[in-house]
N, C-alpha and C positions, 0 to 999 in steps of 0.2 A: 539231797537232790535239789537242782535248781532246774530253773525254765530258760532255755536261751531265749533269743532276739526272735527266731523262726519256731518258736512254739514246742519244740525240741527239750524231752523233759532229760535231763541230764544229774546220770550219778553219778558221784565224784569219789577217786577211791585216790586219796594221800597220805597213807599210812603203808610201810613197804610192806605188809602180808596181803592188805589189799591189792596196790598194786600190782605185786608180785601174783598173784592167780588171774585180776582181770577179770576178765568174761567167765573163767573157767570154774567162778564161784555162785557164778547168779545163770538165772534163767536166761536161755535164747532172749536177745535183742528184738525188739518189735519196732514196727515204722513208727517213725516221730521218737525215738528213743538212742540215748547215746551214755560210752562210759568214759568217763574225764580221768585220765591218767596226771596226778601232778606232785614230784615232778617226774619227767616223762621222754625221751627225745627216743626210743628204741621202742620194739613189742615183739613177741614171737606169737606164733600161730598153733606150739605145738599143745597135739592134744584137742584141740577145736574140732568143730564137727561140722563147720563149716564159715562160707567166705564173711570177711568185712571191710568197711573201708575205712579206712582210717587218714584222718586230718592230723598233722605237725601243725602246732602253734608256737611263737616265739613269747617272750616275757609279755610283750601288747596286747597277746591274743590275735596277731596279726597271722593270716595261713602261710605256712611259709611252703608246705605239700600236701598234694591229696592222694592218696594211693589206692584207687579200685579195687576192690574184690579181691583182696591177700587172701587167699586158701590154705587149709590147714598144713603145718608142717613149715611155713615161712618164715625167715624172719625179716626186718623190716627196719630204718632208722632215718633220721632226720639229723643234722647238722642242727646246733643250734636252736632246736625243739626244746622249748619246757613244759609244754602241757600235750599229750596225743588222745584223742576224740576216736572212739571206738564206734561204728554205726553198722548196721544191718549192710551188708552188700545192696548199692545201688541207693544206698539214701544221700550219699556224698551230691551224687549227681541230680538227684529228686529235685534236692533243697537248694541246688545251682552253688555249693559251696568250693570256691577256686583263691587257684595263689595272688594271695594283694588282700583278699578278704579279709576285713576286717569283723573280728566274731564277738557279739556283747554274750556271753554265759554265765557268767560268774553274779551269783545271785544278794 
């Protein structure tokens, strides 16, 4: 687990069984809380119980998309994504994170 830049406590799941479950293995997401996909440019939503929003970053950690509130059953991808930030529905927009954003996470 690392702390981003916005206090944002982030776990990070780079091993492909982690990856591959995501959210589907840990508790409901809470505010100020995110799950680091790496590496990562795609997510599907099936199975979830409900919405998130999910951030595309490039090798920089530069945003390169932000996606609102994907709801269960979705899937979802980025071009050129190698890390995707998994957050509670509506913390994307909370925490003012948008494309050109430059993101420190990596601890």
């Amino acid at each position: 687990m690392s702390m981003g830049a916005s206090g944002l406590r982030i776990h990070v799941a780079t091993q492909t069984h982690t990856r591959l479950l995501g959210l589907l293995a840990r508790p409901p997401l809470s505010r100020n809380e995110a799950l680091a996909l790496h590496p990562c440019g795609a997510i599907h939503t099936c199975f979830m119980r409900y919405a998130i929003d999910v951030v595309y970053l490039d090798a920089n950690d530069k945003v390169l998309r932000v996606v609102a509130a994907i709801r269960p059953w979705r899937l979802s991808a980025c071009l050129g994504a190698r890390t995707t930030l998994e957050l509670l529905a509506g913390e994307a927009a909370r925490l003012g994170l948008h494309r050109g954003m430059q993101i420190a996470w990596r601890g």
